[in-house]
Structures are given as structure tokens and as C-alpha cells.
C-alpha positions in Angstrom: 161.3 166.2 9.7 158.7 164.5 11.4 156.7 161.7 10.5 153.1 163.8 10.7 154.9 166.6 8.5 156.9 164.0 6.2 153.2 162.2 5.4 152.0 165.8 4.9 154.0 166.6 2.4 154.2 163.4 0.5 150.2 163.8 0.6 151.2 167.0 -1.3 153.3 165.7 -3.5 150.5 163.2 -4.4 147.8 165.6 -5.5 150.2 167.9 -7.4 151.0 164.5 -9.2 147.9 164.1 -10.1 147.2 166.1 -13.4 150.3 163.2 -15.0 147.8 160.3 -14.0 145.1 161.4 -15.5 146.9 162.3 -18.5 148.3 159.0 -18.4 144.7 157.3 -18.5 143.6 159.7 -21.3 146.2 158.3 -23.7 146.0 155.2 -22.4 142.2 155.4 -23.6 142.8 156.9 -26.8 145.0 154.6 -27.8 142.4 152.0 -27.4 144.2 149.8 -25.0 141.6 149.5 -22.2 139.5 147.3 -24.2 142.3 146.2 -26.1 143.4 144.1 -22.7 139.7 143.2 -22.0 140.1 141.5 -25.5 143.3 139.3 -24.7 146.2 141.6 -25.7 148.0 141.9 -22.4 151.8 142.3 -22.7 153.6 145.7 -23.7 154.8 144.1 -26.6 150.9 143.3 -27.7 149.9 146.6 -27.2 152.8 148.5 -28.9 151.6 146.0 -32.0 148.3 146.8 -31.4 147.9 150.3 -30.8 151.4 151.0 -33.2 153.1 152.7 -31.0 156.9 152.5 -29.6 157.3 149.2 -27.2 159.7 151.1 -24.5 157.9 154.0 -24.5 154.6 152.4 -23.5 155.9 150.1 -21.3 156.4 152.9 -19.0 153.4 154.1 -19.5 151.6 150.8 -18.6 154.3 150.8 -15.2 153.5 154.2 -14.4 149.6 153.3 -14.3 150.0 149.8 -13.1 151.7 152.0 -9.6 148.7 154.4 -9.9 146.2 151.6 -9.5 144.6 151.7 -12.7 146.4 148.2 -13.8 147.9 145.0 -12.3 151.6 143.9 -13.3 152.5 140.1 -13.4 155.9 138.9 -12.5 154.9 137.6 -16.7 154.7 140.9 -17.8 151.3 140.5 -18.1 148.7 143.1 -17.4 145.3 143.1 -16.6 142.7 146.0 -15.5 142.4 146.4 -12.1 138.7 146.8 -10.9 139.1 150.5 -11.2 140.7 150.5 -14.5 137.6 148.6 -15.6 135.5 151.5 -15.7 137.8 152.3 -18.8 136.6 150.2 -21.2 134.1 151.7 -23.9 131.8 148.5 -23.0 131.1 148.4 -18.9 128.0 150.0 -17.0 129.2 153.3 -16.1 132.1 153.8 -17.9 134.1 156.6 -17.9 135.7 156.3 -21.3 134.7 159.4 -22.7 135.3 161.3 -19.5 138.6 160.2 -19.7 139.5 161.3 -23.2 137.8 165.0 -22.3 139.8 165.9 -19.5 142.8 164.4 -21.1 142.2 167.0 -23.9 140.3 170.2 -24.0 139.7 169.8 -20.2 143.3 169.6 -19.9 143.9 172.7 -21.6 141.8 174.7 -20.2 143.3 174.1 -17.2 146.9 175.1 -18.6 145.0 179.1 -18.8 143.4 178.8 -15.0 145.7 181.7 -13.9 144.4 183.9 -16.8 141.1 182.5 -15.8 141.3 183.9 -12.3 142.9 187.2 -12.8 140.1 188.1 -15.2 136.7 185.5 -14.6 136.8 184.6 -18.0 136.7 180.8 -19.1 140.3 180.2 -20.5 138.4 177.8 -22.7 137.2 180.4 -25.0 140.6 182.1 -25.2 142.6 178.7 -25.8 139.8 177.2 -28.2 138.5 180.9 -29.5 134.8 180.6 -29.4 132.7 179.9 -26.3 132.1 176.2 -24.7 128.8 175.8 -26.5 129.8 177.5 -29.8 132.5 175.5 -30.0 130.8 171.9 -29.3 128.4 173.0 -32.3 131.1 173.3 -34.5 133.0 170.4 -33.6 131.6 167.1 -34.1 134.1 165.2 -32.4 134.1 166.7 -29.4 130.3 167.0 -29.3 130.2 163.2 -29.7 133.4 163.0 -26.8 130.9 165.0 -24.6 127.7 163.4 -25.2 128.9 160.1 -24.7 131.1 161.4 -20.9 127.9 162.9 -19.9 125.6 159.8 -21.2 127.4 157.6 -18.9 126.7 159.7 -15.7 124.0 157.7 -13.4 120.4 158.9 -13.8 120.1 161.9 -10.7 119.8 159.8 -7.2 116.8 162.6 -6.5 115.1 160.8 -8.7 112.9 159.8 -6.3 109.2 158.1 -6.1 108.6 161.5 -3.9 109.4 163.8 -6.3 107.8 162.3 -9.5 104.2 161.3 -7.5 101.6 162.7 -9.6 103.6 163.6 -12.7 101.4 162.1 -15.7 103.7 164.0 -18.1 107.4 165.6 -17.3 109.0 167.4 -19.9 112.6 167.2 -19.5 114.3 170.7 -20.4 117.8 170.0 -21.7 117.3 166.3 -21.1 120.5 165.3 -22.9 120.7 161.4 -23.7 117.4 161.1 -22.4 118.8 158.4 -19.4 116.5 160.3 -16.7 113.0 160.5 -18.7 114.0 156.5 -19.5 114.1 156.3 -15.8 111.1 157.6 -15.0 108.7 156.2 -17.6 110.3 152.8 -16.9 108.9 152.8 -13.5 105.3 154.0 -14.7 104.2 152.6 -17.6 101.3 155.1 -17.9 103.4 158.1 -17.3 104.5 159.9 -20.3 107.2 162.4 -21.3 108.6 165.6 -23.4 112.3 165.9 -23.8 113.8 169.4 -25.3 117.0 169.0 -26.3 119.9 170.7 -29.4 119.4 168.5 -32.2 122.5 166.1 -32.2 121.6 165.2 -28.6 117.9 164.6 -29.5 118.8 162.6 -32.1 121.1 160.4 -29.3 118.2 160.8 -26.9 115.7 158.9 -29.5 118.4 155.8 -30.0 118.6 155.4 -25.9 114.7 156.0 -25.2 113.9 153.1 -28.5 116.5 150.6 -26.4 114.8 151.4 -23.0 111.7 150.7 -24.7 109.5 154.3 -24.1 109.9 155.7 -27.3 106.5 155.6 -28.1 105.2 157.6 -25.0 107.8 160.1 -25.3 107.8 163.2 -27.7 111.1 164.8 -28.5 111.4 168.5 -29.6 115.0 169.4 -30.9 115.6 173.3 -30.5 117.3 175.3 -28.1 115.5 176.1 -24.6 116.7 179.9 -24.9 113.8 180.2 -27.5 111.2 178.0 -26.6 109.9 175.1 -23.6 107.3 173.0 -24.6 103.9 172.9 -22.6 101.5 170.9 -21.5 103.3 169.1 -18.3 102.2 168.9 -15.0 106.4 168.2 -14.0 109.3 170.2 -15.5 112.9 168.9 -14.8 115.9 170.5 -15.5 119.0 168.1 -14.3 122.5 169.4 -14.6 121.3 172.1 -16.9 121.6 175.4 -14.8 125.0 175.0 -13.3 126.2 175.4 -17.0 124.9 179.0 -17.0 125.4 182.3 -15.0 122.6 183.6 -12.9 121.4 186.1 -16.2 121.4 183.0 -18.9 120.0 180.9 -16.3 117.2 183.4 -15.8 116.7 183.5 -19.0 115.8 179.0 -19.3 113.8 179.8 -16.0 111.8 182.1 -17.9 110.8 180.5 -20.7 110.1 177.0 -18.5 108.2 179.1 -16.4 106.2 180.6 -19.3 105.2 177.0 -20.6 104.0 175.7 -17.5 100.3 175.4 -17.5 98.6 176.0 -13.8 99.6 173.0 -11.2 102.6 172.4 -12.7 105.6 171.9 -10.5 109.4 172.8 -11.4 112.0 170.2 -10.1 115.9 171.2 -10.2 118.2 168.7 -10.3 121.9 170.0 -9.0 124.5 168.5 -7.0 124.0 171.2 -4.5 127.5 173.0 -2.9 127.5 172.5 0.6 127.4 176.4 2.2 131.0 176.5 3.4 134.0 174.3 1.4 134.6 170.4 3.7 137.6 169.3 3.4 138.6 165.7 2.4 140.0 163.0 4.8 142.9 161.8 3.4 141.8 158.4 3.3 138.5 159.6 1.7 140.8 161.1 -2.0 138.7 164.1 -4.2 136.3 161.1 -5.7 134.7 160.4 -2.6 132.4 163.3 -2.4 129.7 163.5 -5.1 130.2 167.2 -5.4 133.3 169.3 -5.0 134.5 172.6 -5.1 137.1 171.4 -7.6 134.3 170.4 -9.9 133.6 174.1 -9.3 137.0 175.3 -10.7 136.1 172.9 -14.1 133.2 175.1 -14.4 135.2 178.5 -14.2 137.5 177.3 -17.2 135.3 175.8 -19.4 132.4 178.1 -19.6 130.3 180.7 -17.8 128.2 178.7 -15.2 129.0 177.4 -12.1 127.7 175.2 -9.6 125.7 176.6 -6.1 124.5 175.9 -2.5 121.4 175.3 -1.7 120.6 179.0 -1.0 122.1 180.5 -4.0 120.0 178.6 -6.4 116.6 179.8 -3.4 117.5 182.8 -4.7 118.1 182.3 -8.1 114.2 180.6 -8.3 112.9 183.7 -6.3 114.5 186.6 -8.4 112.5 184.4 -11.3 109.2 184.2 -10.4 109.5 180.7 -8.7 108.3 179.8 -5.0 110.8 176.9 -3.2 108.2 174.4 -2.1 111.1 172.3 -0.7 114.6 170.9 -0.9 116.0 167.9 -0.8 119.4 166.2 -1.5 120.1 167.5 -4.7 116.6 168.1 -5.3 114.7 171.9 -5.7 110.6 171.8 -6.4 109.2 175.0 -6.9 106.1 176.6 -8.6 105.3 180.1 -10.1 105.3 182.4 -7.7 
């Protein structure tokens, strides 16, 4: 074999392997030990105390991540978080914590029905968890925290840009989750205010982070569903991250009732990481992380629920067949106005 095609199929190998390292983080995570570390505890030994689990057994565990990157091994057998391993911890800007725990669990199982999933388009989540994605995060508060929390710690949108929000006295953020990009946006402007429409338990998540940014008091919070109603009275409606969760008739259906509230003037912005038109495959060197949106982010979509994520011209279309006119696009960034 040569050494091109040896490298190839080692390279193989690798991403097949991939589902056991990121199982291997999510216990790693649950079991606490991330922080535990951070805190001082740093031999297996320590850990196995800590975390009450069998000594052996974890000690592979901790070698098995230590090779993946995500810890360093002393000749002591000592570890330490590596600077990627960092973003473990439940305490660090950015961390992925909670992300960690969700695909280690109901994202991982999901996953387990994909070939049911593409023989027949439905999400294996609802046949693996028996209710629909939504459905079941109402009815499980765990979860629903687990969630919340992985998608609290995503970066306010990049397209967040002084461009886009020019002129916008008041924006009502329409499934504005945690409330991170309304934070954003009335931290820069301190005469700007804001609306944020959101299910109750994340409203109620959106009002603790808004009171630490300090905007509370210029920001009024409606808790309801945005299949029955949008508040008006903006002149900028935002919805980040919220129509990739939906397929092109539910999706309608938010873009009609946001389009209904919007008084005259008012501008729409979407907030997506856009598809590019035709799949670009990854340099080797570059790994699936590198890009800020993949296909395979795609696939997580086609388990879990009914939405899925679109190019540029897919979500043209899907403003058009709404009553919306594309006033421009930018990276990751619709505007649009009634039609």
C-alpha cells in the first residue's frame, strides 16, 4: 500500500473513531471531572474518589482522552486540561459543557436510528424518545435546562453588525432564547431598546442574563410561543437560529405572524449560518470544526427534528413565498421587508 493510500485510510479510520471520543468527553463531563481537575484533583486515583467510580476503569478513560487531545499526561500520572479540554469546564467563556453532555446523550441516540431516519425523512428522535424534539424538551426539565445552557453558550451571531442594527430604536427578538444577542445589541446603544419573545422557561433564563448585562430595564420580555402571536411595535425584527429548526410550512407559519406585527418601516433580519450552494470539502489539516457551518450539522438537524439548515437561495425563496422582499444578504445575514 502506498503511503498517499495508507494516510488515506488511517484518515478514515480517524473520523469513523470519532463518535468514541466524543462519547468519551460526554462522560468525562458528567462525571464532573473537567472542573474537578481545574479544582486540584489530578490523578486517576483522585478522580475515581471523587467522581466514585472504578480507578482502572477511568484511568483508561483519562488515557484514551489524554491521546485524543483533550488532556495532558505527566510521566507523575498527573493530568491537566489541555487548552482544548478547557472549554469543558462549566466555568470558562464559551464553554461547551452542556454541548458535550447533549450529544453524549439524546444526540447520541438519535444518531443510533439515522438509517431509519433516511429511508423514511423522519427524525429518529421522535421514534427513539416518542414525542417530537420540542414536545419532548417541554416535558423534560432536564434536558430543557441541558439545552438551554449548550445553546446559551454559543457566541452572539458575528452578523451582528453596526450595518445591520443602524437605525433600529427598538428590535424585538423573535425566539431570542437566553437573550445573549438583544444583551449585545443594547450594550452598544444605550438608547436602543428591545422586545424578546420567547417559551416561558427560556424567558425566564433570558431575564437572569439581560439583569447581569445590565439592560433589563429597557427590555420587555413576552413568554408565549411565536406560532400564536409576535409582538409589535419594532422598527427591527430578528430571528437568529430560529428557522433552521423548522420546515419550509412551520417556518412560514413564524414568518407570518412576524410579518403580521411589523408596523410600516420595519425591517426583518435572519440570522442563519447560511449552507454554502454546493457541499466544500474539508482539508485534512482543517478537521469538521474548522468551518462554521457544515453539512454534518445538517444531518443533526434531520435526526433530531423537522428543520434543517439552507443556502442562501433557499431561504430567498422561503422570504418570497412569504410575503418578504430580500433587501440584501450578507454573511449569515438576510434583511428583508414586506413585500
Amino acid at each position: 500500500m502506498s503511503e498517499k493510500r495508507d494516510y488515506q485510510r488511517k484518515r478514515l479510520l480517524g473520523m469513523l473513531r470519532a463518535t468514541w471520543v466524543a462519547q468519551a468527553c460526554s462522560v468525562f463531563t458528567i462525571l464532573g471531572l473537567p472542573d474537578r481537575i481545574a479544582a486540584g484533583a489530578n490523578t486517576a486515583a483522585e478522580l475515581a474518589a471523587v467522581a466514585n467510580v472504578e480507578p482502572v476503569a477511568l484511568r483508561r478513560l483519562l488515557g484514551a482522552l489524554a491521546e485524543a487531545g483533550i488532556l495532558r499526561e505527566a510521566a507523575t500520572g498527573r493530568y491537566e486540561l489541555s487548552p482544548v479540554g478547557e472549554y469543558l469546564r462549566s466555568d470558562v467563556p464559551g464553554s461547551v459543557r452542556s454541548t458535550a453532555v447533549l450529544y453524549g446523550e439524546e444526540v447520541y441516540r438519535s444518531f443510533d436510528g439515522l438509517l431509519e431516519t433516511v429511508r423514511t425523512g423522519r427524525p429518529s428522535f421522535s421514534e427513539r424518545f416518542g414525542l417530537p424534539f420540542y414536545e419532548y424538551l417541554d416535558g423534560n426539565p432536564g434536558f430543557a435546562a441541558t439545552f438551554n445552557a449548550a445553546m446559551s453558550a454559543a457566541p452572539v451571531s458575528r452578523a451582528l453588525t453596526a450595518d445591520l442594527l443602524d437605525g433600529a430604536r427598538t428590535i424585538v427578538d423573535v425566539g431570542g432564547g437566553d437573550g445573549g444577542l438583544l444583551a449585545e445589541a443594547l450594550r452598544r446603544d444605550p438608547d436602543r431598546r428591545g422586545v424578546l419573545a420567547e417559551l416561558p422557561e427560556a424567558a425566564a433564563q433570558a431575564r437572569e442574563r439581560l439583569a447581569e448585562a445590565g439592560v433589563l430595564d429597557r427590555v420587555r420580555i413576552v413568554a408565549g410561543s411565536f406560532f400564536d402571536e409576535v409582538p409589535g411595535g419594532g422598527d427591527l425584527y430578528v430571528l437568529c437560529h430560529v428557522l433552521h429548526n423548522w420546515n419550509d410550512a412551520n417556518a412560514g407559519r413564524v414568518l407570518a405572524r412576524v410579518r403580521a406585527a411589523m408596523p410600516a418601516g420595519a425591517r426583518l433580519a435572519v440570522l442563519e449560518e447560511l449552507l454554502p450552494s454546493t457541499a466544500q470539502p474539508l482539508t485534512a489539516s482543517a478537521g469538521a470544526w474548522a468551518a462554521p457551518r457544515t453539512r454534518i450539522v445538517d444531518l443533526l438537524m434531520l435526526v433530531l427534528m423537522e428543520g434543517r439548515d439552507r443556502t442562501a437561495e433557499e431561504y430567498t425563496k422561503l422570504l418570497v413565498d412569504n410575503g418578504f422582499a430580500v433587501k440584501s444578504i450578507t454573511q449569515d445575514a438576510i434583511e428583508a421587508v414586506p413585500a
